[in-house]
N, C-alpha and C positions, 0 to 999 in steps of 0.2 A: 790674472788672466789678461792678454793682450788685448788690443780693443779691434783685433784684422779675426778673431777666432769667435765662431761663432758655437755653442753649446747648446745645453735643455736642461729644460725646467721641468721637474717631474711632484707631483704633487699626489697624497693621499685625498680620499674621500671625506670621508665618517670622520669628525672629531676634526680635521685638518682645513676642507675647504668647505663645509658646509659647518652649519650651527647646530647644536644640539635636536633641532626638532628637523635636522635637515631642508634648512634651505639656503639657497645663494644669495645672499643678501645683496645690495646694489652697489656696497663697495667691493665685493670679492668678482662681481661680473666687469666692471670697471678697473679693476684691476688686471684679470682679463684683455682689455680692451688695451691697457698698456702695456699688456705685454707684445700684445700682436701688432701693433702699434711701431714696435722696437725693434719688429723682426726675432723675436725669441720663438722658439720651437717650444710648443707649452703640450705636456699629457698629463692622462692620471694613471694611477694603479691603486688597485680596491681590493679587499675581500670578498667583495661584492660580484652574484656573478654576472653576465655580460649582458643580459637583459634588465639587471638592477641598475645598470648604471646608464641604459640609456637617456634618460631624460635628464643627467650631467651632461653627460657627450653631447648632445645635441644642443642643451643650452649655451652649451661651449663654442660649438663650431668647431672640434677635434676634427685635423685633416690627418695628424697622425695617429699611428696605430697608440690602442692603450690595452693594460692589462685588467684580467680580472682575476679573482681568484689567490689574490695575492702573488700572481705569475704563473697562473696555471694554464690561463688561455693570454697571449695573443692574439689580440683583434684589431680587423680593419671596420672603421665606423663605417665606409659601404659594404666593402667584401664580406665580414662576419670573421668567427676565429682562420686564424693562419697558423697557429701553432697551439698545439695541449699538450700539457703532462697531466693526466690521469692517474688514480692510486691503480696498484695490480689489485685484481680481485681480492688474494688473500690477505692484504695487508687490510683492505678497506671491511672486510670482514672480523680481522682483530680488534680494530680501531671499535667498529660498532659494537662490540659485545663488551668491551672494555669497560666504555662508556656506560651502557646500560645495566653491567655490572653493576656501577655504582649507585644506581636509582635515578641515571639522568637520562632522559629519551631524545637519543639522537638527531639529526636532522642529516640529511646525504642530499646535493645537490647532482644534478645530470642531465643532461640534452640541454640544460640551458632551462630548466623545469628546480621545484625546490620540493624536497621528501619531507614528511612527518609522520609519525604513529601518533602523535597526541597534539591535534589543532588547540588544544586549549593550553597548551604547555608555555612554558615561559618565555618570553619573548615571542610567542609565533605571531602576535598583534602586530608589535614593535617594526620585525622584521618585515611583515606584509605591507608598512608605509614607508620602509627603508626600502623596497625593493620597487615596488609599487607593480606585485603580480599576487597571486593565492598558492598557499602551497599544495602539493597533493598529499594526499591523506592515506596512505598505504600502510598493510598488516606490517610489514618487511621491507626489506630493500633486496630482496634478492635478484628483482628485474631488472635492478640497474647494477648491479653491483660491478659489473664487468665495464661500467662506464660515469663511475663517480669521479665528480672532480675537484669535491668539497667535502665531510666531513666536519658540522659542530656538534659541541657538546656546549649545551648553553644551558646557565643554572644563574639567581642571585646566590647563593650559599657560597660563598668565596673560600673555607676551606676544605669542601668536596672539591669545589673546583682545582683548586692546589693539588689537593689527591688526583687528581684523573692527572691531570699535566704530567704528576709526575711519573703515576704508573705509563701512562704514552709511552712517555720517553724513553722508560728503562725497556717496555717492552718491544715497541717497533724501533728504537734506534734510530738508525740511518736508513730506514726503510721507508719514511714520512718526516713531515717538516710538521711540527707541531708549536705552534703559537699563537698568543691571545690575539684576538683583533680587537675584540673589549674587555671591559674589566670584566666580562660575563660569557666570554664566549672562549673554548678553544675551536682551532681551527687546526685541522688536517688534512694536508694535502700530501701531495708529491715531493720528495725531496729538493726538487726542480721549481716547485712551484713557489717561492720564494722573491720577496721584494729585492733582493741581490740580485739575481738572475733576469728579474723582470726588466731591471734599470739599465742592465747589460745588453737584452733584447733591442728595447726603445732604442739605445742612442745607437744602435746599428739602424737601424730604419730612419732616425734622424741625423744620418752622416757623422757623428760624434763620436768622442771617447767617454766612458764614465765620470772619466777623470775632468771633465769638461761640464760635467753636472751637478745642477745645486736641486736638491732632492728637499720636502718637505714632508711631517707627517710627527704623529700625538700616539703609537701604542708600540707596544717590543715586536709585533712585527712589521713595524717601518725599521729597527736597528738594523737589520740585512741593508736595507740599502743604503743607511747613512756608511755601511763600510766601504763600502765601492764608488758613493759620489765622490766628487770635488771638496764639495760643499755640504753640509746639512742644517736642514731646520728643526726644532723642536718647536711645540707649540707650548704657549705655556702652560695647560693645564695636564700636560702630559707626566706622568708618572717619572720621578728622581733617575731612574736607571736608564730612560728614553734620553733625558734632558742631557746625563750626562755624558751618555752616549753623539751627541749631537756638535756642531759649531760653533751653533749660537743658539738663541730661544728668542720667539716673537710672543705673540700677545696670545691670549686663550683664543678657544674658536666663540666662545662669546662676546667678543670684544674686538673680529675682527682682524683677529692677527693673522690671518694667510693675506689679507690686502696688506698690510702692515709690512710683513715679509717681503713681500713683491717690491714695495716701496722701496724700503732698507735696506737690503740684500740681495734678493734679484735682478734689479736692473743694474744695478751696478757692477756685477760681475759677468752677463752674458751679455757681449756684446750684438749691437744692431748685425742681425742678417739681410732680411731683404725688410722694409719696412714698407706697411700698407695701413689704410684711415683706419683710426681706432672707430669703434662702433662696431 
């Protein structure tokens, strides 16, 4: 990359730029701080949806748009969403029955709100300190259904969960984008709503080509967008078919490696745009 062309830096959440118990440690904010520093255009994109990830973005200082949803919504951190793909009712209705087919009790995200039938269900703790809001507690989803824009199925049983992925897939096809965001979670969304599509988004709103982008991120659905960056990262505790799917690999998120990365590999390939004081 020439050193007159300026690019972005697009970064996952969960497992990528936060630690395990979710937090920003004072090397990944200081890293941060060089990037903005350098003049690099810096976002995130999440499975997370856009209320979960406020208190990133803000720690951040995000002037640009970032995605949630794993690209379901873009969002402006003043304005709120600017673009959704939402599932069609009857897909999100397949999806749910599918799910709970197999003895897993769905969760459906909408209005920017989080659904449950069983608060006591797996992960629904986890997720309420991931998101840092309560879920609501509904019989059904039929209230929203006409305005879902997430879909999990979240279990530890990892070969149920193999089963449900795969019944998804065979069953709704190209109708939803169906992938893990954890070892624990599938996630359904909108065909559209996809870290490819996301990455595409962003560097439209940050003057950029994809092709101009070094992308970071630890689960098979960051691989969408290592296809379309520049650039990609793996982290290193990410799973063999992430890694190999990737560039290069930095350090786990225990250890640091999204500052690491920044270090080693993003600054050195997007060059200075406009540069301003770190801090």
């Amino acid at each position: 990359m020439s050193a007159d062309v300026s690019g972005l830096f697009v970064s996952d959440i969960d497992g990528t730029l936060v630690t395990p118990d979710k937090r920003l440690t004072p090397a990944a904010l200081e890293a941060i701080a060089q990037l903005r520093a350098a003049g690099v255009p810096y976002t995130v994109v999440s499975s997370r949806p856009p209320r979960g990830m406020r208190r990133i973005v803000d720690a951040l200082g995000l002037k640009l748009p970032f995605a949630a949803f794993n690209g379901g919504n873009i969002v402006d951190p003043t304005n709120g969403v600017i673009a959704a793909h939402r599932l069609p009712a009857n897909v999100a209705r397949k999806a749910l029955a599918l799910i709970a087919a197999h003895g897993v009790a769905p969760w459906a995200f909408a209005d920017d709100a989080w659904f449950v039938t069983d608060p006591a269900g797996p992960h629904v703790a986890h997720e309420q300190m991931t998101v840092s809001f309560d879920p609501t507690v509904v019989a059904d989803f039929e209230a929203i259904i006409e305005r879902i824009d997430k879909i999990v199925a979240p279990t530890d049983d990892t070969p149920r969960l193999d089963e449900i992925e795969g019944v998804l897939c065979t069953e709704l096809g190209a109708e939803a984008n169906i992938e893990r965001s954890q070892i624990y979670y599938i996630d359904v969304t909108h065909p559209l709503a996809n870290k490819g599509e996301a990455v595409k988004a962003l560097a439209v709103y940050a003057d950029t080509d994809p092709a101009r982008t070094v992308v970071i991120g630890d689960m098979t659905n960051d691989v969408a967008m290592f296809r379309v960056a520049g650039f990609s990262i793996a982290m290193g505790q990410a799973p063999v078919a992430v890694k190999s799917a990737a560039t290069v690999e930095t350090g786990p998120n225990t250890e640091d490696g999204f500052a690491q990365a920044v270090r080693a590999f993003v600054l050195p390939r997007l060059a200075p745009a406009k540069a301003e004081p770190a801090g």
